[in-house]
N, C-alpha and C positions, 0 to 999 in steps of 0.2 A: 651650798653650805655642806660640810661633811663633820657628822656625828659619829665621835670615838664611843666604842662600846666596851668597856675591860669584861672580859668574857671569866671566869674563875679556871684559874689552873686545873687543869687534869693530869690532876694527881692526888693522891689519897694521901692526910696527912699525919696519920698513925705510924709508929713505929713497929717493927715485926714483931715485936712481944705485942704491944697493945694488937697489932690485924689476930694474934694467933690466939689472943685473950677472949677478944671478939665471936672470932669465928668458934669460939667453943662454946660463949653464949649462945650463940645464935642455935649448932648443932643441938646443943641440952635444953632449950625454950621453944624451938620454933620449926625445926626441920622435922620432928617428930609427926606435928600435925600438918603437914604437907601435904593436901590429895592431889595436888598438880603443878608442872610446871613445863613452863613455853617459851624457848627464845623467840623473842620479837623483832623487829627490827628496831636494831640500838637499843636493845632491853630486854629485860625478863620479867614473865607475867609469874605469880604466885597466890595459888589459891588455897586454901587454909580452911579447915575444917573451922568452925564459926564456935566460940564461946567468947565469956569475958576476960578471961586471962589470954587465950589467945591472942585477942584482938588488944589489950593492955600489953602483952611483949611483943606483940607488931610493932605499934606505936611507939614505944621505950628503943626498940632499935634502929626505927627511921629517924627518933630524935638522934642518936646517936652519929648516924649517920651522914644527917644531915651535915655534922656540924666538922667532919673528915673529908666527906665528898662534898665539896658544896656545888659542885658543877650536873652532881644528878640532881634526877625528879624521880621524889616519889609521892605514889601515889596512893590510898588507900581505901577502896573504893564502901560505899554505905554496907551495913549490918543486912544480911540476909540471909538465905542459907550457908553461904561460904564465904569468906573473906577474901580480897584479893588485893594484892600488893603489885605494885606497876613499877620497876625501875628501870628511867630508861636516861639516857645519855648521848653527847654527840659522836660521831665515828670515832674519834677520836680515843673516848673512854670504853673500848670493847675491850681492850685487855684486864680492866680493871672490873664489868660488865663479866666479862668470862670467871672473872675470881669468884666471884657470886654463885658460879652454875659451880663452879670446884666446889665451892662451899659447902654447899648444899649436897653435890655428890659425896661429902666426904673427904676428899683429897689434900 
């Protein structure tokens, strides 16, 4: 017996106004408090200085996220000293995976 799996497109499904609306939220909420970050394999780690707003626009943009990419995972590991953010993806989604580290660099 063989099991069809529909795998979700990879592809992000914002338009270039909304990625560049995005990526300015992200830059003005969250790149700020940035103490680290790691490409992984098929992903990037993100560790975040630890408060409740912080951890509130984490959350507010993996919803968002979620709901463009549905082909990543993310992750958002429990309340400690730092927060960390896990997005990771198949081979596949590294172009899209690399936007993220642009993002982040500013670019």
């Amino acid at each position: 017996m063989t099991v069809q799996v529909d795998l979700p497109e990879v592809a992000c499904s914002l338009s270039d106004e909304e990625k560049r609306t995005r990526r300015a939220l992200a830059r003005r909420t969250l790149v700020p408090h940035i103490i680290e970050t790691q490409e992984i394999e098929h992903g990037l780690k993100l560790v975040f200085f630890q408060s409740e707003e912080v951890r509130s626009n984490v959350e507010a943009l993996v919803r968002m996220e979620r709901e463009c990419c549905t082909f990543l995972t993310f992750t958002i590991t429990p309340p400690g000293e730092a927060l960390t953010l896990m997005i990771e993806g198949p081979p596949e989604a590294g172009a899209i995976i690399e936007s993220f580290i642009e993002q982040i660099q500013g670019h």
